[in-house]
C-alpha positions in Angstrom: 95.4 84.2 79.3 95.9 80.6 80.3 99.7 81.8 80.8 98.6 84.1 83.8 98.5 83.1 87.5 95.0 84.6 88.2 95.1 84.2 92.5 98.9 85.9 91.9 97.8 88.8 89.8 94.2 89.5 90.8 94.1 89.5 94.7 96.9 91.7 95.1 95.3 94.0 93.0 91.7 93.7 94.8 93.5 94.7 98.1 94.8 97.3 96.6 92.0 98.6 95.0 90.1 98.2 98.5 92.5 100.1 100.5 92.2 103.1 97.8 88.6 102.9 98.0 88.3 103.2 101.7 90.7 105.7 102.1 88.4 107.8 99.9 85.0 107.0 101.6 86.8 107.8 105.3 90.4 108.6 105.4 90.7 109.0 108.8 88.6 105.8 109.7 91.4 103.9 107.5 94.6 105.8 108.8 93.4 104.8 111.9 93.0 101.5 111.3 96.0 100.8 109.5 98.2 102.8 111.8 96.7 100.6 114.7 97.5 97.4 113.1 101.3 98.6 112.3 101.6 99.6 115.7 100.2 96.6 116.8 102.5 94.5 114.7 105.9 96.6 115.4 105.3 96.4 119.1 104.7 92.7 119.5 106.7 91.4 116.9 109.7 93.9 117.0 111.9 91.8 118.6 111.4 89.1 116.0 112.0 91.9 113.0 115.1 93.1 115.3 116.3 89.5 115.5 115.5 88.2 111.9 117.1 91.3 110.4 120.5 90.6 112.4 120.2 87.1 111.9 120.2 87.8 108.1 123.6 89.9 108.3 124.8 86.7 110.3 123.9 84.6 107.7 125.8 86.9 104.5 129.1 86.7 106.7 128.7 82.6 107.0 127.9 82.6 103.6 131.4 84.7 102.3 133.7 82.5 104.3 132.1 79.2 103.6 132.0 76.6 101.0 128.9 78.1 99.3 130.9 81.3 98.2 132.7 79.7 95.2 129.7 78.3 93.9 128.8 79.6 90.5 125.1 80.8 90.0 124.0 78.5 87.3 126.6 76.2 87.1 130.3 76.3 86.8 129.9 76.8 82.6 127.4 79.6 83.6 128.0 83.4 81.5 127.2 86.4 83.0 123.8 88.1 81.2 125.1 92.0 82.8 128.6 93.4 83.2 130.0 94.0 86.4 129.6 97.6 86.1 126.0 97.7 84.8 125.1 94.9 87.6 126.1 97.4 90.3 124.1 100.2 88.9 121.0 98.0 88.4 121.0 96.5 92.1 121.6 99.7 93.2 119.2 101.4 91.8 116.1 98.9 92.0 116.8 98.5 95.9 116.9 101.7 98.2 118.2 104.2 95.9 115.2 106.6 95.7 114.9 106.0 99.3 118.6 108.3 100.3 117.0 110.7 97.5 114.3 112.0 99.9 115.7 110.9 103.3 119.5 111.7 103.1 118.9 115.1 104.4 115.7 115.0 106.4 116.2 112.1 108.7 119.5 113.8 109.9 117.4 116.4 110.9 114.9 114.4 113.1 117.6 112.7 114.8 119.7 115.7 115.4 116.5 117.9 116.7 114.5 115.1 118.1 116.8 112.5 120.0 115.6 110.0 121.7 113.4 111.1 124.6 115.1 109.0 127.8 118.7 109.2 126.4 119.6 112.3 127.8 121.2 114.0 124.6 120.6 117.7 124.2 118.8 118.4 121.0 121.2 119.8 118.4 124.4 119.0 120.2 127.4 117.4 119.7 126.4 114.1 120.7 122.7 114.7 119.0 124.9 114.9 115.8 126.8 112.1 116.2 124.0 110.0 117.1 121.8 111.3 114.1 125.2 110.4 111.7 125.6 106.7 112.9 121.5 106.6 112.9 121.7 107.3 109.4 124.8 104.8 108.7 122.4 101.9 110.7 118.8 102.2 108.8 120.1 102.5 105.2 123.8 100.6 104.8 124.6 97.0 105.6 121.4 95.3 107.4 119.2 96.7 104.6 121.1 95.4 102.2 121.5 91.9 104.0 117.4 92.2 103.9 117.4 92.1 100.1 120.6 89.8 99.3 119.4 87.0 101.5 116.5 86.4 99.8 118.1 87.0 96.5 120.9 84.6 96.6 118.7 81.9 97.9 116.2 82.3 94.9 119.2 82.8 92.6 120.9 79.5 93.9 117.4 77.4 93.7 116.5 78.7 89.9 119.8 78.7 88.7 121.3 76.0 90.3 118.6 73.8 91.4 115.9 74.1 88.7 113.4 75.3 90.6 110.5 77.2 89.6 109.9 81.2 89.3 108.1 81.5 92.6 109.1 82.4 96.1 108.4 78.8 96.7 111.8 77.9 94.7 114.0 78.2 98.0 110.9 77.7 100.4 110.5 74.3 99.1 113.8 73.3 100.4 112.2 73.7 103.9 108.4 73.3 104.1 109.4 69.9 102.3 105.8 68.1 101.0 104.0 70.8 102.5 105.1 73.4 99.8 102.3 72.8 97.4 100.0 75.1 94.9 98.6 76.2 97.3 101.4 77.4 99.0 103.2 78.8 96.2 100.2 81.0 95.2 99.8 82.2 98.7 103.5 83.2 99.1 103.7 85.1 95.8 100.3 87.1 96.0 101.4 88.2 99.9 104.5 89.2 98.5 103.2 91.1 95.4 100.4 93.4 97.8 103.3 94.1 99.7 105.6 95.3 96.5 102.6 97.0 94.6 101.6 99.1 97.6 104.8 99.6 98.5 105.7 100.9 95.1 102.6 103.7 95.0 103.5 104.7 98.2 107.0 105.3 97.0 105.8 107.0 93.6 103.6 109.1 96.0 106.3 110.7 97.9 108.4 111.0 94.6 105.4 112.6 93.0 105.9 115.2 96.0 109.1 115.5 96.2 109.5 116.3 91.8 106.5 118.9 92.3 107.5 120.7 94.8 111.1 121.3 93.0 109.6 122.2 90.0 107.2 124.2 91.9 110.5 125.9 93.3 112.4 126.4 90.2 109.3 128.0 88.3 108.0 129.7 91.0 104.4 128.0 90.3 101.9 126.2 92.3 102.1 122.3 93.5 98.9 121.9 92.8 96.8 119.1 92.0 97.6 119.0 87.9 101.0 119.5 88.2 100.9 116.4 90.9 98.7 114.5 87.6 101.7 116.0 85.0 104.5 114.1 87.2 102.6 111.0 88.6 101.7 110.4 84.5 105.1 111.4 83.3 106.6 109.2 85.7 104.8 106.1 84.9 104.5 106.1 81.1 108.8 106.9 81.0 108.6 103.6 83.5 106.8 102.0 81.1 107.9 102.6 78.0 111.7 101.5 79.7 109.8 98.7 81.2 108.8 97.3 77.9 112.3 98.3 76.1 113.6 95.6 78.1 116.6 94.8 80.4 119.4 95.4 77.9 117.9 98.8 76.7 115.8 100.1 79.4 117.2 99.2 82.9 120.8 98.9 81.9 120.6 102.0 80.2 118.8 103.8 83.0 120.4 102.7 85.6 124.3 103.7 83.8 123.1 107.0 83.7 121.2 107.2 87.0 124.8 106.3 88.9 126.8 107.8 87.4 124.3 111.3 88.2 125.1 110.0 91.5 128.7 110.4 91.6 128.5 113.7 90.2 126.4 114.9 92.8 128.2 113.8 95.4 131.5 115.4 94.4 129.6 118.7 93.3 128.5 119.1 96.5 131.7 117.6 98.6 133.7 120.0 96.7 131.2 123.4 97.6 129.8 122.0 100.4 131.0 122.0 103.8 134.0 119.7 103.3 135.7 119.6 106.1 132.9 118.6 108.3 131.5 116.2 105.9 134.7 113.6 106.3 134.6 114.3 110.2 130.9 113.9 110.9 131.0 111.1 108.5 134.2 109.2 110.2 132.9 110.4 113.4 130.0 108.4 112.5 130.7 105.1 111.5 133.1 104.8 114.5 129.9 105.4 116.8 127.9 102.9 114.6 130.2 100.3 114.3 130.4 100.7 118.2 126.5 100.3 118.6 125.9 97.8 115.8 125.2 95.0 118.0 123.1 96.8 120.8 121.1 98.7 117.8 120.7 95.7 115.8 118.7 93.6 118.7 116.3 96.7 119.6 118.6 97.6 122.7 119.8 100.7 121.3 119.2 104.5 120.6 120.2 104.6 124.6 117.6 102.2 125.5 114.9 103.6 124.4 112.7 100.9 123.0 110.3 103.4 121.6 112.4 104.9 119.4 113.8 102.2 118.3 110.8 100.6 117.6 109.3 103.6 115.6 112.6 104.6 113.4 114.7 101.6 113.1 112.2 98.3 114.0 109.7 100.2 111.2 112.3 100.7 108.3 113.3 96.4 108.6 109.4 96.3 108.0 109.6 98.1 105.4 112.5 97.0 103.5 111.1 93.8 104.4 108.0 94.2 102.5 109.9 94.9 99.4 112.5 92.2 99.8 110.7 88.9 98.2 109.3 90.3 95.2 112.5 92.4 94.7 114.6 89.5 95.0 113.4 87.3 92.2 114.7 90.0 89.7 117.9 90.1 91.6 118.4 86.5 92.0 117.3 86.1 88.1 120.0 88.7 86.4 123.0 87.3 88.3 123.8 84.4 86.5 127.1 83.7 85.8 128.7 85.4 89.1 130.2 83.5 92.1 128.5 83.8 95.6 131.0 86.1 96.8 130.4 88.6 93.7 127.1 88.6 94.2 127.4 89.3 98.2 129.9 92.3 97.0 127.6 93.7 94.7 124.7 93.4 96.5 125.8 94.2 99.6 129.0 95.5 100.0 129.3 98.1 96.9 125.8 99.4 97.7 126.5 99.7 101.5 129.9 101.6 100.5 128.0 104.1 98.1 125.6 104.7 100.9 128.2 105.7 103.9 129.9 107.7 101.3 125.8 109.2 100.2 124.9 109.7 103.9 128.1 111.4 105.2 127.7 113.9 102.2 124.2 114.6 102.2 123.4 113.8 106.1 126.7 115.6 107.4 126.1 119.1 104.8 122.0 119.0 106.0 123.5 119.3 110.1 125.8 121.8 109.4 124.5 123.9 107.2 121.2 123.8 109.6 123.5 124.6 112.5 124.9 127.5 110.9 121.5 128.7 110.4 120.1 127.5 106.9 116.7 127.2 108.4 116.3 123.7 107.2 114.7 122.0 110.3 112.2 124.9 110.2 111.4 123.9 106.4 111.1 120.1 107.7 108.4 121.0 110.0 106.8 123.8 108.0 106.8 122.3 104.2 107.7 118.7 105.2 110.6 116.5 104.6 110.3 116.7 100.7 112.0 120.5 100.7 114.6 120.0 102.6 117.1 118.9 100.2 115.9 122.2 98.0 116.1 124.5 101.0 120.0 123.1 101.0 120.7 123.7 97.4 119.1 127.3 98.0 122.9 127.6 99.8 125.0 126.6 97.2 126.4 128.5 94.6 124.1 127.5 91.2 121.2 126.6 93.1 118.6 126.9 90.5 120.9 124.3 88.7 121.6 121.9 91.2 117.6 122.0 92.2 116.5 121.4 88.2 119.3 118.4 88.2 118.4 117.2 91.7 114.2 116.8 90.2 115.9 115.1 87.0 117.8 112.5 88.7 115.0 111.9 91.2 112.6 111.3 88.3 115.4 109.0 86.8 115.9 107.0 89.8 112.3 106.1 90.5 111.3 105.2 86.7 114.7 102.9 87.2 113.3 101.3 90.4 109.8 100.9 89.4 110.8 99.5 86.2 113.1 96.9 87.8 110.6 95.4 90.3 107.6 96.1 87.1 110.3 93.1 85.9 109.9 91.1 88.5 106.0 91.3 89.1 105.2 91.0 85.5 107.7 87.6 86.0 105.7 86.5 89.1 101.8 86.8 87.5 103.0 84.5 85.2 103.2 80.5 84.8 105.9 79.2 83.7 106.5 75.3 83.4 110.2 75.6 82.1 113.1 77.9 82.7 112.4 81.2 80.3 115.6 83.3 79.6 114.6 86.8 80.9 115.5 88.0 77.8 113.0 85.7 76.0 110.4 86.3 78.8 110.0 90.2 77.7 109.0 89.3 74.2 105.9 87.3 75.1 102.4 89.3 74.7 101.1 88.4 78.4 104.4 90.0 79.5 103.5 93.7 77.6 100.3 93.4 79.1 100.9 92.7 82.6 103.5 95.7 82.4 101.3 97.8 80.9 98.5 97.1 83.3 100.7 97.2 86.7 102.6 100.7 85.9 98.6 101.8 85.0 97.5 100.5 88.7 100.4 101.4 90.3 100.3 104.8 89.2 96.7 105.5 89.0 97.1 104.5 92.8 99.9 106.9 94.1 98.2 109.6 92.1 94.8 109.4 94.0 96.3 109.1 97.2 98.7 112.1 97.1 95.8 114.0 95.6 92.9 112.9 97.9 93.8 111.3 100.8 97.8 111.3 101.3 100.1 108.7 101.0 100.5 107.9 104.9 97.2 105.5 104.3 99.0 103.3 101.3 102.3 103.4 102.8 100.8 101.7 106.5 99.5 99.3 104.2 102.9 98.2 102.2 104.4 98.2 105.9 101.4 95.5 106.9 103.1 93.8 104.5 106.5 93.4 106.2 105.6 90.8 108.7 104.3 87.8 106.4 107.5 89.3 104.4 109.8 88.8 107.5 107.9 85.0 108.0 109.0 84.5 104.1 112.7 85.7 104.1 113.2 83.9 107.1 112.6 80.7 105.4 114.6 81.8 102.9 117.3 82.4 105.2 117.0 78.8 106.7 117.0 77.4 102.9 120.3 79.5 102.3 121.9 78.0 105.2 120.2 74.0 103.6 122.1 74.9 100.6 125.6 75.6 102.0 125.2 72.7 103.9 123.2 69.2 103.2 121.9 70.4 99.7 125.3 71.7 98.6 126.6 68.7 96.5 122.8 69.5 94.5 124.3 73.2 93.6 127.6 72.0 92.0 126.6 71.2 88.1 
C-alpha cells in the first residue's frame, strides 16, 4: 500500500462516514446544522459564487480567441487516446447528464408555479413560463459547463503540457508558487474528493428514487425499502464491474450507448409530444435568457429578487462547483491529443447545445402538458419531483414503454457518471512519481482496490441515507463542499489565464 496517498483517501472517507453516522443518531439535529451552514455560506459568499462562476465563462471566451487555443494538449506530436464522437459522449455523460434526467421536467414546474415572490409574475402565466424556460436554459447550459471546463483545461494543459503531477496542485502550482507544497497538495485533493464522494451518494440517492419509483409504477409494486437495496446494489456493482473494464470497454462503451438513448428520446417525444409549443417555448426561451444572461449571472436577476436567486441559481454554481475539481482531472487526463479550441467545443459548447435542445423538449412538454391539465404539478408536490417525468409519459401513447426505457437509460446514465469520476478518484488516492498512461494506470492492483472500495462506500452511503434518514442531509454536505471548491477553481482559473500568457512559451513542446 506504499502506492496509496493515505490523508487523500482516508479523511474523505472519515467525514463521510461521520456525516452518515450522525444523521442516524439525530437526523434532524444534522439537517439542521448542515442546512444552516449552506445557508450561511450561500448568503455571505453568493456574490463571490455569482462572480467566480461568470468570471469562468469570461475566461473560456478569452481562451477561444487567444493564442492558447491552438495549443495542442500534450504536445504538437500528441495522438488523441478517444474519438471525437466517443469524447462527446463521455464528457457528457460524466458531467450533468443524470442531473437533466431528474430535473428536466420538475424544475420547470417550480418556476412556472412558484415565481419569484417580488417579481410580480402571475403563477402559471405567460410570462411565469417564459421565465421558468430561460431559468432552465441559465442553471444547466453554458455557465455549468464553463464550471467544469475551466478546471479541466487548466489540469489538462499542466499534466500534459507541463509535466506536472496528478494532483489539483498541477495548475495551482503555477500560482501559489513556493508555497504549493505536500502539504498543500494533500489538502487540495482530500477537500476535493469529500466534496465528489458525497456528492456522488447524494446523486446515487436520488437516482435510487427516481429507478424505484418507475419500477414501482410499471409493476404496480411497492417502493419499499428492498427494492430501494435491489437498485442502490444493482446500480453500484454494474458501476463497478464497468469501472474495472476500463476506459476503452467500460466508459466508452457506456457512454455510446447512453447518448445515443438520448437522441432517441428526444425525437420520440418531439415527434408525439407537443411539438409545436416545444420549438416556441424553447426559442421563446433562449431569447429571454440571452437577454438576462448578464443581470442573472452576477445575482441581479430573477427580477431582483436576491432570494431566489440565491436559493435556485447561487446554490446549483455550489453545487456544480463541488463536483468540478475532482471531475476535472479525468476530463483534463482523456483529452490528449485535441487542440484547446476542441476541447472548449466539446466540453462546452456540444454539451451546452444538447442541453437547450434536452430542456426545450422535456421543460417545454412538462408546462404544457401541465397547463392542459396533466396534473403534473400536483404529482410534484404530492409524490415529489422523482414522478414527474412518469406522470408525463402516463400521456403519451406507449407509456408503459417509454416509462420501462426512461428507468433503463436513467440506470445507464448514472453507472456511466459514477464510473467516470470512480476513474478519477481511484487516480487521485494514488502516488504517482511519473506520468502513468491511464490505460496502464487501470491495470495496477491498488487501482482494483481503490475502485472496488469507493463504489462499496459510495453506495453503502446513498443506500442508508435514502433508507433511514433521506438524502437532503448528504446532499447539504457535498454542497459544503462547493466553497473550498469555488477557492480551488478560482486558482485554476488564474493559472489558465498564467498559461495563455507568461507561461505560454512552457506549453509549446
Amino acid at each position: 500500500m506504499n502506492d496509496l496517498r493515505r490523508t487523500v483517501t482516508f479523511v474523505p472517507m472519515v467525514l463521510l462516514l461521520v456525516g452518515v453516522v450522525a444523521s442516524l443518531i439525530n437526523l434532524d439535529a444534522f439537517l439542521a446544522a448542515v442546512t444552516s451552514a449552506n445557508s450561511w455560506i450561500l448568503r455571505h459568499f453568493a456574490v463571490v459564487f455569482n462572480w467566480g462562476s461568470f468570471a469562468f465563462v469570461i475566461t473560456i471566451f478569452w481562451t477561444w480567441f487567444s493564442p492558447l487555443g491552438k495549443i495542442r494538449i500534450g504536445g504538437n506530436k500528441a495522438t488523441p487516446l478517444l474519438g471525437r464522437w466517443n469524447w462527446f459522449a463521455i464528457t457528457l455523460c460524466t458531467t450533468i447528464a443524470i442531473g437533466i434526467l431528474f430535473w428536466a421536467t420538475a424544475e420547470p414546474l417550480y418556476h412556472f408555479h412558484e415565481p419569484p415572490a417580488i417579481s410580480g409574475i402571475a403563477a402559471a402565466s405567460d410570462q411565469a413560463r417564459r421565465f421558468a424556460m430561460s431559468s432552465l436554459f441559465m442553471h444547466w447550459t453554458i455557465t455549468p459547463y464553463a464550471i467544469y471546463t475551466v478546471p479541466s483545461l487548466a489540469f489538462a494543459l499542466a499534466y500534459h503540457n507541463l509535466g506536472k503531477q496528478y494532483s489539483l496542485s498541477a495548475p495551482v502550482s503555477l500560482v501559489l508558487g513556493r508555497f504549493s507544497g505536500k502539504w498543500t497538495t494533500d489538502v487540495l485533493d482530500a477537500t476535493a474528493l469529500f466534496s465528489l464522494v458525497a456528492g456522488i451518494s447524494a446523486s446515487l440517492g436520488v437516482g435510487v428514487l427516481s429507478i424505484s419509483s418507475g419500477i414501482a409504477s410499471n409493476l404496480g409494486i411497492p417502493s419499499n425499502n428492498i427494492l430501494l437495496a435491489f437498485v442502490a446494489a444493482s446500480i453500484v456493482l454494474a458501476f463497478m464491474v464497468s469501472s474495472l473494464s476500463g476506459l476503452m470497454r467500460g466508459i466508452r462503451v457506456l457512454s455510446d450507448w447512453n447518448v445515443r438513448f438520448f437522441f432517441l428520446l428526444c425525437a420520440v417525444l418531439l415527434a408525439v409530444g407537443p411539438t409545436a409549443e416545444i420549438f416556441s417555448y424553447g426559442v421563446q426561451g433562449l431569447a429571454d435568457y440571452a437577454k438576462e444572461f448578464l443581470p442573472r449571472s452576477i445575482g441581479q436577476g430573477a427580477l431582483g429578487d436576491t432570494a431566489w436567486s440565491r436559493d435556485w441559481t447561487t446554490f446549483y454554481w455550489a453545487n456544480w462547483l463541488a463536483w468540478a475539481p475532482i471531475t476535472a482531472l479525468f476530463l483534463g487526463r482523456i483529452a490528449r491529443g485535441y487542440t484547446v479550441r476542441e476541447f472548449i467545443t466539446f466540453n462546452l459548447i456540444l454539451p451546452s447545445a444538447f442541453a437547450v435542445v434536452w430542456m426545450s423538449i422535456f421543460g417545454a412538454s412538462a408546462i404544457e402538458l401541465d397547463s392542459s391539465g396533466g396534473g403534473l404539478y400536483s404529482a410534484l408536490t404530492a409524490e415529489g419531483p422523482e414522478s414527474v417525468i412518469y406522470r408525463l409519459f402516463d400521456t403519451l401513447p406507449l407509456s408503459s414503454l417509454w416509462s420501462g426505457a426512461f428507468v433503463l437509460l436513467s440506470f445507464v446514465c448514472f453507472v456511466t457518471a459514477a464510473d467516470s469520476n470512480t476513474e478519477a478518484i481511484s487516480g487521485i488516492c494514488q502516488r504517482e512519481e511519473t506520468h502513468v498512461a491511464i490505460l496502464e494506470e487501470e491495470k495496477r492492483p491498488i487501482t482494483f482496490r481503490l475502485k472496488v472500495m469507493w463504489a462499496t462506500l459510495i453506495g453503502t452511503t446513498a443506500w442508508i441515507m435514502v433508507t433511514f434518514s433521506g438524502v437532503d442531509g448528504v446532499r447539504m454536505l457535498s454542497n459544503l463542499g462547493g466553497l473550498p471548491a469555488l477557492f480551488i477553481v478560482l486558482l485554476m482559473n488564474v493559472s489558465l489565464v498564467l498559461m495563455g500568457t507568461s507561461q505560454f512559451r512552457n506549453l509549446k513542446k
